[in-house]
Residue frames relative to the residue before (quaternion, step in Angstrom):
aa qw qx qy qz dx dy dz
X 1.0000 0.0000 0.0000 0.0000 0.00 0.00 0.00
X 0.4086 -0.7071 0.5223 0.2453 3.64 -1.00 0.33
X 0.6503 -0.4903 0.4547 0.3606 3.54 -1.22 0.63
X 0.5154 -0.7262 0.3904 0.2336 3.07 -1.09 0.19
X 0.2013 -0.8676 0.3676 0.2677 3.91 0.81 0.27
X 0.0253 0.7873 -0.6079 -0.1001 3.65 -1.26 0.44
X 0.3917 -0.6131 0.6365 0.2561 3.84 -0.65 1.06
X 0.3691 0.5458 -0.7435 -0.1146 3.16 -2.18 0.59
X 0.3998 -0.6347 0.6536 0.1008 3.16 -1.86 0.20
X 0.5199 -0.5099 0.6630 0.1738 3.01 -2.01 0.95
X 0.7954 -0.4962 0.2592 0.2324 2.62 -2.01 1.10
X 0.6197 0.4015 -0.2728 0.6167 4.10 1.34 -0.73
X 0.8387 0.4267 -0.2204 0.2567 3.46 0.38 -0.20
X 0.4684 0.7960 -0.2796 0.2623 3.05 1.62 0.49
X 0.5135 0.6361 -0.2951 0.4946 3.15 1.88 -0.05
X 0.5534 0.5529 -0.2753 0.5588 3.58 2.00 -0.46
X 0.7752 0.4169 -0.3203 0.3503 3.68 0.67 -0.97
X 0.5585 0.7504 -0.2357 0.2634 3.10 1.42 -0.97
X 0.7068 0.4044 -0.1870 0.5494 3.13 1.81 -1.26
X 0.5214 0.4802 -0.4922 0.5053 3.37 1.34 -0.15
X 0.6437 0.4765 -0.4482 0.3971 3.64 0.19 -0.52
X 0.6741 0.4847 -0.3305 0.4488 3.69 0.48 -1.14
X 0.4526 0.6829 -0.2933 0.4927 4.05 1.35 -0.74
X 0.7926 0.4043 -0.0934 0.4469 3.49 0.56 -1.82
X 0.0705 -0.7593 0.5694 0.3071 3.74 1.50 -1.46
X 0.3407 0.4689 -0.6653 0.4705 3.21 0.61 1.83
X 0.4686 -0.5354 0.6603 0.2405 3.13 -1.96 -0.02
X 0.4412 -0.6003 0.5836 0.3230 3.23 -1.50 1.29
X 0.3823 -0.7364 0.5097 0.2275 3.22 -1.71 1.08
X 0.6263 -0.6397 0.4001 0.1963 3.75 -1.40 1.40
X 0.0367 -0.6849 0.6884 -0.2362 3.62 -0.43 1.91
X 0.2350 -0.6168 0.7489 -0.0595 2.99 -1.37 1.03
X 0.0048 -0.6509 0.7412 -0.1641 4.15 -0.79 1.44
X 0.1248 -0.7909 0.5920 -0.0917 3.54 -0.79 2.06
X 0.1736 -0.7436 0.6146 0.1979 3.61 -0.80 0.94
X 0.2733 -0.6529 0.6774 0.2006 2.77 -1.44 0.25
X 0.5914 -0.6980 0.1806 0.3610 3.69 -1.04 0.24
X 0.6254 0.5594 -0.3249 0.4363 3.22 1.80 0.14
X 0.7330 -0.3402 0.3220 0.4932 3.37 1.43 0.73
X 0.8623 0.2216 -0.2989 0.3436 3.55 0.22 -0.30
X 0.5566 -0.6780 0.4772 0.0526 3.60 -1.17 1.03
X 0.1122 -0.7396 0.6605 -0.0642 3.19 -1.15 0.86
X 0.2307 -0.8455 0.4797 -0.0427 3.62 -0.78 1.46
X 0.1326 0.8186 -0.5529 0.0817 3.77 -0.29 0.90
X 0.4278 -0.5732 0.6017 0.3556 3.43 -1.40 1.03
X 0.4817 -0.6340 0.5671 0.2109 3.67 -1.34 0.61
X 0.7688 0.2578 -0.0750 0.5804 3.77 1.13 -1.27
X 0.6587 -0.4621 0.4634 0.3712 3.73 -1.12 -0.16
X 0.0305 -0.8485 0.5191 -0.0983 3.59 -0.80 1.19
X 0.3593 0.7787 -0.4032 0.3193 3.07 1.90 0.53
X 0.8652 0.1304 -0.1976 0.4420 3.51 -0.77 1.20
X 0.3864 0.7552 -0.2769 0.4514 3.02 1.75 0.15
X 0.4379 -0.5952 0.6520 0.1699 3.39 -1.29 0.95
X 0.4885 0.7453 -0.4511 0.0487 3.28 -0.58 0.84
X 0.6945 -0.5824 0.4212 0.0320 2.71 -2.38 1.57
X 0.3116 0.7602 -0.5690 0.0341 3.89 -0.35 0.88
X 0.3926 -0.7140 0.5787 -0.0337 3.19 -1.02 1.91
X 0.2152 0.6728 -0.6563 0.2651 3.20 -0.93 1.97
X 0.3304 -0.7644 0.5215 0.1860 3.11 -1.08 0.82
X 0.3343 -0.7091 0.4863 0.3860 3.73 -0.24 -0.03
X 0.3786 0.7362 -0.5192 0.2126 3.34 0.17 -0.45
X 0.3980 -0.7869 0.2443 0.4035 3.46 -1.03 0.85
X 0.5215 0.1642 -0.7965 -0.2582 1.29 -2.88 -0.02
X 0.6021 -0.5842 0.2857 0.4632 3.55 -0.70 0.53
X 0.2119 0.7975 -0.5244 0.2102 3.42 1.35 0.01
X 0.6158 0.6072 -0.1903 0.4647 3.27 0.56 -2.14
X 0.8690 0.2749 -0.3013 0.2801 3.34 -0.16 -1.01
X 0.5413 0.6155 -0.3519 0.4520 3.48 1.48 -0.63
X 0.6977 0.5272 -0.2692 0.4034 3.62 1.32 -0.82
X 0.6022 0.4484 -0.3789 0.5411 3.05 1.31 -0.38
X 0.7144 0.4019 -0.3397 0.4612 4.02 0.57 0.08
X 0.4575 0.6496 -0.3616 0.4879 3.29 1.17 0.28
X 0.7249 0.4528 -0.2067 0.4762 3.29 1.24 -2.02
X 0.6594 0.5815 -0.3136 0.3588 3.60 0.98 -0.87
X 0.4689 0.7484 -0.1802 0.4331 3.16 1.78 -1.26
X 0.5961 0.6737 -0.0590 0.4327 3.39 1.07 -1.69
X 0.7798 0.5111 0.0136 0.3613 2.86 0.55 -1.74
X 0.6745 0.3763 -0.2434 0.5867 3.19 0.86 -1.33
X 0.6994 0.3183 -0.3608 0.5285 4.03 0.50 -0.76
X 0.5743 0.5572 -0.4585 0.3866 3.99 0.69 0.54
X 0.4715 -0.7389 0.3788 0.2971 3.63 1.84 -0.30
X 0.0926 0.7966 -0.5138 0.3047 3.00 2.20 0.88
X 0.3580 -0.7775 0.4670 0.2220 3.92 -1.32 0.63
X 0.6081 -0.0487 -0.1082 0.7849 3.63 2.29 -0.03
X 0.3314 -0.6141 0.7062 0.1194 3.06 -1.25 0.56
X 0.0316 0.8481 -0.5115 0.1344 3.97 -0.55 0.95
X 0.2625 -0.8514 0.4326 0.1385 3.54 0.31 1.86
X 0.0244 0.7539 -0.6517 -0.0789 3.85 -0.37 0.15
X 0.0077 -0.7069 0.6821 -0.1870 3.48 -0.30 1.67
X 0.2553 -0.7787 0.5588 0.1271 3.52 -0.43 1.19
X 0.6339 0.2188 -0.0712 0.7384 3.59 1.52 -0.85
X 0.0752 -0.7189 0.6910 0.0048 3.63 -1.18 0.99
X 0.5621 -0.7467 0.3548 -0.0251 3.33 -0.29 1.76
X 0.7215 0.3629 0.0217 0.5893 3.87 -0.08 -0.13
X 0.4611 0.6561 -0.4526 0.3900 3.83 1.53 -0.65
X 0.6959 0.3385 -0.4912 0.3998 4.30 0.23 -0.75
X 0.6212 0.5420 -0.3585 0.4380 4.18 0.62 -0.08
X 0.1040 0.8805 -0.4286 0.1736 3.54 0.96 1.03
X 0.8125 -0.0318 0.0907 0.5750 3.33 1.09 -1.24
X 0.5628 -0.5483 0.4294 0.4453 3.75 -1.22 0.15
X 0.1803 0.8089 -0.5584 0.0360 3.34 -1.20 1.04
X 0.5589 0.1526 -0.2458 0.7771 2.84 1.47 1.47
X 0.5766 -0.5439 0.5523 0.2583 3.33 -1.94 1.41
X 0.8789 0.1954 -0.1993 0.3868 3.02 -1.78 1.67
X 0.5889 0.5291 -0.4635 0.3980 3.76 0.89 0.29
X 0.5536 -0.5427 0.5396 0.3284 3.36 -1.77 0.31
X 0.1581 -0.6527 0.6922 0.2642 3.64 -1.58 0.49
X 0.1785 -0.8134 0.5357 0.1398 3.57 -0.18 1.79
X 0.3441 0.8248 -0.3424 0.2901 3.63 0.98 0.07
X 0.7186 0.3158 0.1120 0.6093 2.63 0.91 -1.96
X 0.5543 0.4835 -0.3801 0.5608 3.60 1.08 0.47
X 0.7112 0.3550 -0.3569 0.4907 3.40 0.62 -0.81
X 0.4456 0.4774 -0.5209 0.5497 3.95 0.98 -0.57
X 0.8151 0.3715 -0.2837 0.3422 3.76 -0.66 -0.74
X 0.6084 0.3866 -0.4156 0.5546 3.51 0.92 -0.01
X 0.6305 0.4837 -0.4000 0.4566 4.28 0.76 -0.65
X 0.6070 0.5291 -0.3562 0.4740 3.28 1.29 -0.71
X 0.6920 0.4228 -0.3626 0.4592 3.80 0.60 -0.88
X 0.5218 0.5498 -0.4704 0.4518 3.93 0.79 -0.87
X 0.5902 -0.4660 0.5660 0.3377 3.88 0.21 -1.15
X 0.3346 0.6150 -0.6336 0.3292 3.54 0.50 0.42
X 0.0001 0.6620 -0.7425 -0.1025 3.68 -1.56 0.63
X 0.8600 0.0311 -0.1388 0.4901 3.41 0.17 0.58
X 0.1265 -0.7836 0.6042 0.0703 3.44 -0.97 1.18
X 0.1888 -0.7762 0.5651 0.2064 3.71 -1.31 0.37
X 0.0952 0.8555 -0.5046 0.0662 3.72 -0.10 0.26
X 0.2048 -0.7646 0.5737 0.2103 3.91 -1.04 0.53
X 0.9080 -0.0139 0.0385 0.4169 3.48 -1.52 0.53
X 0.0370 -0.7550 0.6401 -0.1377 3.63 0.64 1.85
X 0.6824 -0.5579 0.3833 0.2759 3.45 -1.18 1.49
X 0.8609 -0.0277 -0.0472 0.5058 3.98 1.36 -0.26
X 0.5226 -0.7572 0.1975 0.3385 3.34 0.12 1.15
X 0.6064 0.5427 -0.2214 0.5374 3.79 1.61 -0.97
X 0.2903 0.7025 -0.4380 0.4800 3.46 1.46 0.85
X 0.5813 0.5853 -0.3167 0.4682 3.35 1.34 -0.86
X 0.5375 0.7214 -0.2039 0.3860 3.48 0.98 -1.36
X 0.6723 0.4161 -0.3742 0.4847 3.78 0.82 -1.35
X 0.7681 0.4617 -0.3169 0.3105 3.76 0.45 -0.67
X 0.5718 -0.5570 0.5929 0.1062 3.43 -1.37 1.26
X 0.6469 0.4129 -0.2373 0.5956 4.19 1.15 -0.40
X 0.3734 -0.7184 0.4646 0.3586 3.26 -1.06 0.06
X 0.5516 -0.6993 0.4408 0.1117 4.07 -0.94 1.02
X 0.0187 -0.8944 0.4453 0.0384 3.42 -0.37 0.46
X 0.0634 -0.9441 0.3164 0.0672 2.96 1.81 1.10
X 0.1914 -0.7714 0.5998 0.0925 3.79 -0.34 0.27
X 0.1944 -0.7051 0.6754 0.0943 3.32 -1.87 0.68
X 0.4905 -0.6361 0.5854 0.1095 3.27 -1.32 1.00
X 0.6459 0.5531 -0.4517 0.2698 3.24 1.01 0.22
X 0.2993 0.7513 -0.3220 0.4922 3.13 1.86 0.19
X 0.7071 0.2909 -0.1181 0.6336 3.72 0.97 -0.67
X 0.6055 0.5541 -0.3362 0.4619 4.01 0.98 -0.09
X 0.8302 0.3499 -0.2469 0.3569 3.03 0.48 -1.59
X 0.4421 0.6232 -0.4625 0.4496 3.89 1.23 -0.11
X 0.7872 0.2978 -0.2811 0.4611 3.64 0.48 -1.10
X 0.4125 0.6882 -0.4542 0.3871 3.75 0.88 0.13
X 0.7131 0.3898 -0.0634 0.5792 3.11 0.79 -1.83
X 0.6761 0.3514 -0.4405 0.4747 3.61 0.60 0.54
X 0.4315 0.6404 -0.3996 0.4940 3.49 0.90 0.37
X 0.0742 -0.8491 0.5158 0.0869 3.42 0.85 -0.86
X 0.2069 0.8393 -0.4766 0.1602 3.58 0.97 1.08
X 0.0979 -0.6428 0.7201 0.2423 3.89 -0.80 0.50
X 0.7836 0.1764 -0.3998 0.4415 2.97 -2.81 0.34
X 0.3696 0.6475 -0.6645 0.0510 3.92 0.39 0.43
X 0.1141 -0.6147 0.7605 0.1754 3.75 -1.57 -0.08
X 0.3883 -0.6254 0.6554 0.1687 3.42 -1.81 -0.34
X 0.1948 0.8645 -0.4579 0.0709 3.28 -0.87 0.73
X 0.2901 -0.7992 0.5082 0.1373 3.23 -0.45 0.76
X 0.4936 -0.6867 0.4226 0.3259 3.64 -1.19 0.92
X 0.7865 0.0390 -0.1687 0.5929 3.89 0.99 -0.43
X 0.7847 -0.4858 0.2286 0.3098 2.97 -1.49 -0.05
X 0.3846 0.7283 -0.3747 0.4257 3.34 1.99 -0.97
X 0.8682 0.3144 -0.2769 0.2661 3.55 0.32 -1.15
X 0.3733 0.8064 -0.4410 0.1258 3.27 1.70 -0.08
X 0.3355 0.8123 -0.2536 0.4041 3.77 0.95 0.11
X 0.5974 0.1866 -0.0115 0.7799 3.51 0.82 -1.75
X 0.6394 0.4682 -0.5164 0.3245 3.65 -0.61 -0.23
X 0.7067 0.4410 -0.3321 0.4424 3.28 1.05 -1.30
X 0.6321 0.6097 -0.4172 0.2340 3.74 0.77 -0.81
X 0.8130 0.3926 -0.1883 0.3865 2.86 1.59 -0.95
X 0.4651 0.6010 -0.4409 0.4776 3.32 1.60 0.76
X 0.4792 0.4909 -0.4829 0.5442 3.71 1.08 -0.88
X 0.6195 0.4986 -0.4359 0.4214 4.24 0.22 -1.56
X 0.7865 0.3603 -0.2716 0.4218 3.94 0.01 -1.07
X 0.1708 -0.7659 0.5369 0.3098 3.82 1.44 -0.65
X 0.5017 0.5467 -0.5247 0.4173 3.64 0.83 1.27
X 0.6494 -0.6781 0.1923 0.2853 3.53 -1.53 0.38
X 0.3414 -0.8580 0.3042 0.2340 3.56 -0.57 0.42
X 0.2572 -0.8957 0.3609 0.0356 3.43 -0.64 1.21
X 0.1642 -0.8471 0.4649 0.1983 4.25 -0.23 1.08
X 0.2302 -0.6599 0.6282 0.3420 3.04 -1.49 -0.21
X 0.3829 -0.6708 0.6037 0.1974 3.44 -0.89 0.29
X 0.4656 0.7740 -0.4291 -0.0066 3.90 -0.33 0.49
X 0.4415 -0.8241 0.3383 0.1070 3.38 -1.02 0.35
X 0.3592 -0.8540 0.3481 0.1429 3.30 -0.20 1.00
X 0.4268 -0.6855 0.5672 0.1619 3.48 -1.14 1.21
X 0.6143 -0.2776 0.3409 0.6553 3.76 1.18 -1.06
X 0.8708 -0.4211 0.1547 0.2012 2.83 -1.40 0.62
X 0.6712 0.5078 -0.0334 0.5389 3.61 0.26 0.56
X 0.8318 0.3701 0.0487 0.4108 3.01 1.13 -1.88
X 0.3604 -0.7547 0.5178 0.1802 3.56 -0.50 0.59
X 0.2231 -0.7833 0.5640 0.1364 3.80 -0.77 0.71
X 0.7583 -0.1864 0.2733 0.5617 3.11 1.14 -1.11
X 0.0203 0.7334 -0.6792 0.0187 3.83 -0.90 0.47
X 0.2874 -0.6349 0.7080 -0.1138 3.09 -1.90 1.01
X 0.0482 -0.7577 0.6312 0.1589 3.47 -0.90 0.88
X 0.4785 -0.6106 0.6114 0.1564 3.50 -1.79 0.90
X 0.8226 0.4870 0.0637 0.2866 3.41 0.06 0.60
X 0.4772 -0.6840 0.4082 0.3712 4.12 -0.65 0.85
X 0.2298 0.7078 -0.6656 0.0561 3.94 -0.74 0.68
X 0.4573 0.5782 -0.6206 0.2673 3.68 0.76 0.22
X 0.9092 -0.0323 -0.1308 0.3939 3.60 -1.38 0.67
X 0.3699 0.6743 -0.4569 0.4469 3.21 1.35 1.68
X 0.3180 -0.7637 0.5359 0.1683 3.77 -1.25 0.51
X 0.2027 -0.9309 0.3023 0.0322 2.91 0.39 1.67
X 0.2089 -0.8328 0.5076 0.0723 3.35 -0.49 0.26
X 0.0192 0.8993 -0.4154 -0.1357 3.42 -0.06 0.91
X 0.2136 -0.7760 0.5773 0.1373 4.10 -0.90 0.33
X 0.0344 -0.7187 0.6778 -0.1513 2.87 -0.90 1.66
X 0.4495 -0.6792 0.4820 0.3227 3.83 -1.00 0.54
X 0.8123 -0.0626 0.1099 0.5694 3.63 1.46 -0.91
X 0.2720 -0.7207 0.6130 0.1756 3.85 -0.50 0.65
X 0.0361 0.6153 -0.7844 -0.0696 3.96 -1.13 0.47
X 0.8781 0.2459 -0.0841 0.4017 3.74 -0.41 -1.10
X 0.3811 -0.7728 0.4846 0.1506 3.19 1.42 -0.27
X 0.5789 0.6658 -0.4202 0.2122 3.62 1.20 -0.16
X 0.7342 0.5265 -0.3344 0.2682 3.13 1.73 -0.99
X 0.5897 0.6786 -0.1972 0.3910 3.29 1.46 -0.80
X 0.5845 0.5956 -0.3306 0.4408 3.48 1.33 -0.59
X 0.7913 0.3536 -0.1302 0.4814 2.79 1.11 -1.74
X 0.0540 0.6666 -0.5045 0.5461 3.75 1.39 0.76
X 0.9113 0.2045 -0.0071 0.3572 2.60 -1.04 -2.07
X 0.5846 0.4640 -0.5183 0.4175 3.64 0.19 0.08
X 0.5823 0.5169 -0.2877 0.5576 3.49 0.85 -1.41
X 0.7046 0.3742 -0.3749 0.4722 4.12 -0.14 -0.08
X 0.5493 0.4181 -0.4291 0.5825 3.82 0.71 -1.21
X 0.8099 0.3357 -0.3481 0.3318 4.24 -0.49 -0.89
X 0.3999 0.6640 -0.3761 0.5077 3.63 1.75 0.08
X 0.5275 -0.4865 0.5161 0.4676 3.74 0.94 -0.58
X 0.5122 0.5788 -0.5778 0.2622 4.25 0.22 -0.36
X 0.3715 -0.6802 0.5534 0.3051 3.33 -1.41 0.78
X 0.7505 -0.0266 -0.1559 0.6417 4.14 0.04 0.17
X 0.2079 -0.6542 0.7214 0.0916 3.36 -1.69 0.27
X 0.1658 0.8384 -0.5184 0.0289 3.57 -0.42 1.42
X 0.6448 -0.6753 0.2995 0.1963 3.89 -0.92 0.99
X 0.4404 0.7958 -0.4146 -0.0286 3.42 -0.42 -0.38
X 0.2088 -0.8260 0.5070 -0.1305 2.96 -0.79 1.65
X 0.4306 -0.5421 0.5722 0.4397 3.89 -1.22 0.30
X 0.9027 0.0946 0.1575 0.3890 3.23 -0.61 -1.42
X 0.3138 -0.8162 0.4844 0.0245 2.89 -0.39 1.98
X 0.1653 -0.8224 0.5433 0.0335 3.66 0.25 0.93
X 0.0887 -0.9046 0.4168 -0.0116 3.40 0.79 -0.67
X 0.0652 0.7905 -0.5934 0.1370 3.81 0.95 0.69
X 0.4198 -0.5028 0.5970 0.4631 3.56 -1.18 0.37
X 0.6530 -0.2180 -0.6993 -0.1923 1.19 -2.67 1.14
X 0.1003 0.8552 -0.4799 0.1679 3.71 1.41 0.50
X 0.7806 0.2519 -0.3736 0.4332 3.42 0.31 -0.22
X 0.6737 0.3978 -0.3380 0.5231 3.64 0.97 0.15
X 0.5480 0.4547 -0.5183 0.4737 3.60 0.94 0.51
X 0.5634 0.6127 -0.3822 0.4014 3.54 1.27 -1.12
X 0.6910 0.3771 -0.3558 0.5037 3.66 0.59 -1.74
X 0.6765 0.3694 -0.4582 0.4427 4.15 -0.10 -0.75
X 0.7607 0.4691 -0.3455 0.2863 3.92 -0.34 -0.25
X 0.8700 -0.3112 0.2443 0.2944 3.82 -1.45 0.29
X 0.7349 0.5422 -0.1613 0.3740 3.05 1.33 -1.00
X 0.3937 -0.8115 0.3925 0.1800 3.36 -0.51 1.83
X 0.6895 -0.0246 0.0733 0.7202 3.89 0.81 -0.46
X 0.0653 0.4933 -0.8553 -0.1446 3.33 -2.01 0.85
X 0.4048 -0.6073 0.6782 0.0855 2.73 -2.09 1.16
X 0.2672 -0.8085 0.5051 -0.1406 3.60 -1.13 0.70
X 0.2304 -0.5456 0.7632 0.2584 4.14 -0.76 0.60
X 0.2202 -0.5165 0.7633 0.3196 2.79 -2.27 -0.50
X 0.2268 0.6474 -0.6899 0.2312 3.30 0.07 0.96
X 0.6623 0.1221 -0.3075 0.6723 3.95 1.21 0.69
X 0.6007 -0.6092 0.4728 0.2110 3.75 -1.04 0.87
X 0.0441 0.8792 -0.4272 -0.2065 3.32 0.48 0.45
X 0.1418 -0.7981 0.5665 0.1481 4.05 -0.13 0.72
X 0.5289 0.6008 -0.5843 0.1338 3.83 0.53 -0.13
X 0.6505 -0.4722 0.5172 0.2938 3.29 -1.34 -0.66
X 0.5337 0.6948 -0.4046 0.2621 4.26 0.27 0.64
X 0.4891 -0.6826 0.4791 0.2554 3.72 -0.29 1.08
X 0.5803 0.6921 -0.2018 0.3789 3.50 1.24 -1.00
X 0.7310 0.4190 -0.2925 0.4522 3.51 0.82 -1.17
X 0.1551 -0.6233 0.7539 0.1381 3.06 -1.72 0.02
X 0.0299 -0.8144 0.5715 0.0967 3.50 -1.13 0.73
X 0.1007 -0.7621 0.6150 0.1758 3.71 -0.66 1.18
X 0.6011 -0.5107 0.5560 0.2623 3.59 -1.93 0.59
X 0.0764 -0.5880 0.8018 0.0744 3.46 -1.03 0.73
X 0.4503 0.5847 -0.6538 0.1669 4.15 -0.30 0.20
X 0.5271 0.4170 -0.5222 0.5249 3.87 0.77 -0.13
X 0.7084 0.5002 -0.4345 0.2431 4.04 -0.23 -0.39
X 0.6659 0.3735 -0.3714 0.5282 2.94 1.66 -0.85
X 0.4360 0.5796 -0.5314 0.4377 3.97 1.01 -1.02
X 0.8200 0.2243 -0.3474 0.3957 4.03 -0.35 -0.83
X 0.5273 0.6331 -0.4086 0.3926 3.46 0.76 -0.24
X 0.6356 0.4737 -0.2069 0.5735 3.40 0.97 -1.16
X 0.6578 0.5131 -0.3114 0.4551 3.75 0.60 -0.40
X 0.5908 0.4003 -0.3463 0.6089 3.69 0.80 -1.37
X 0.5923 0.4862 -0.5141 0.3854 4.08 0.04 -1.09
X 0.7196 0.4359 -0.3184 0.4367 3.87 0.10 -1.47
X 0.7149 0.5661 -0.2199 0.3466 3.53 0.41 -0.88
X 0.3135 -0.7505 0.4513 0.3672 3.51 1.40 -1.26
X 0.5007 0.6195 -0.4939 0.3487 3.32 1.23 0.08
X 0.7304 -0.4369 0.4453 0.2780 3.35 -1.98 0.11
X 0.1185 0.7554 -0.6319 -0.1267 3.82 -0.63 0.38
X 0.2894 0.6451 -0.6930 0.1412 3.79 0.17 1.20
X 0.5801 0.6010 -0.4770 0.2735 3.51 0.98 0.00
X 0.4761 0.6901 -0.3298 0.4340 3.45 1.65 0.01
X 0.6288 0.4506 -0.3051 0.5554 3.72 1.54 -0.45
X 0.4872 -0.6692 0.5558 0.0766 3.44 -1.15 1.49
X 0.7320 0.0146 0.2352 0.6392 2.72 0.73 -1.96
């Protein structure tokens, strides 16, 4: 027989478990996260989780709050006599700090793997990590997921001719391509350069976008600076619509007021981050069924490559 499983969630991520629970027709399980007045927090299961399989849904995203709660809950767990402990991190935080590319830096990636790993985590789920060999830092096994499973349906409901693909830097040229080979249309780069962080120097497109419907692929937007400027640079190329699509809408000011003032006709979005800004422009699709069936094949033992489009 199998354990019995219970889902819970951190304090930013309850708007994610809920639908995964309501997905499953289980009930989110009853946690209780105590401040104290100097800022720090104290995390307790509410019900019994002994021998239980259990599911605790947190995004990282900031503040480091999130992430400290999610090592707390695991923490919890394992000294609750939990029988697996299973991270579901729809967004995995810390994911653009993968490797050294410059003397003397941290690889917070691989730090935050090694700290879920010390809390007790035996198994992590997560969707569209900013670099696939992210998988690699962890000592558990990873069930990385793609949002393109939830993209390519609304793509193909658009019904766009003269489409192409394109990606705003080269880093992503990878996923762009998967989903051009998937559409069997062409695939367009940008070439840009950074002033510092954040900051565009300069960008260059590779490529035919005049009286094309572009589509761009990005893993995650914060500043929103490259993608605008992307998409402006492609509309003055001759392209007839420039549309976005991104996992994890991070959304740092001023991102939603560069998005609404620029070229771009729609940016599509998960909510694997709440988005609260303010833009007529976005669209946000649900990824809680991928993880709700994900979390089901996991309990079950069953296979979830049918979950990979591309």
């Amino acid at each position: 027989m199998l354990p019995p499983f219970k889902i819970f969630a951190g304090t930013k991520s309850q708007y994610m478990a809920k639908e995964i629970c309501k997905d499953l027709g289980v009930e989110l399980g009853k946690m209780n996260i105590q401040h104290f007045a100097d800022g720090e927090f104290e995390v307790s299961f509410e019900e019994s989780i002994r021998g239980c399989e259990v599911y605790l849904v947190q995004s990282t995203f900031p503040n480091s709050d999130n992430l400290m709660e999610l090592l707390l809950m695991i923490d919890a767990a394992k000294r609750a006599s939990a029988a697996s402990i299973i991270a579901v991190m729809p967004y995995f935080g810390w994911a653009r700090q993968d490797r050294k590319d410059k003397p003397r830096v941290s690889i917070a990636s691989k730090l935050v793997a090694d700290l879920l790993s010390a809390a007790g985590v035996n198994r992590v789920i997560c969707m569209d990590l900013h670099a696939d060999q992210i998988q690699g830092f962890f000592n558990v096994p990873v069930d990385h997921l793609y949002a393109s499973s939830v993209f390519i349906p609304y793509i193909e409901s658009l019904h766009l001719p003269d489409m192409v693909i394109a990606t705003p830097d080269v880093g992503g040229a990878k996923r762009a391509n998967n989903y051009a080979k998937y559409f069997n249309v062409p695939l367009v780069l940008c070439h840009k350069q950074r002033a510092k962080a954040n900051v565009v120097a300069s960008m260059t497109v590779i490529g035919d976008v005049k009286d094309k419907n572009v589509i761009l692929i990005d893993d995650m937007v914060d500043t929103a600076g490259t993608i605008t400027k992307a998409a402006d640079l492609m509309m003055s190329e001759g392209a007839k619509s420039v549309r976005a699509l991104c996992s994890h809408a991070i959304m740092s000011d001023p991102a939603s007021q560069r998005v609404q003032d620029c070229g771009i006709t729609e940016m599509m979005f998960t909510n694997s981050i709440p988005y609260t800004g303010s833009c007529t422009k976005c669209t946000i699709l649900s990824v809680a069924h991928l993880f709700a069936d994900t979390i089901r094949r996991v309990h079950e033992n069953q296979s979830i490559s049918s979950q990979y489009l591309i």
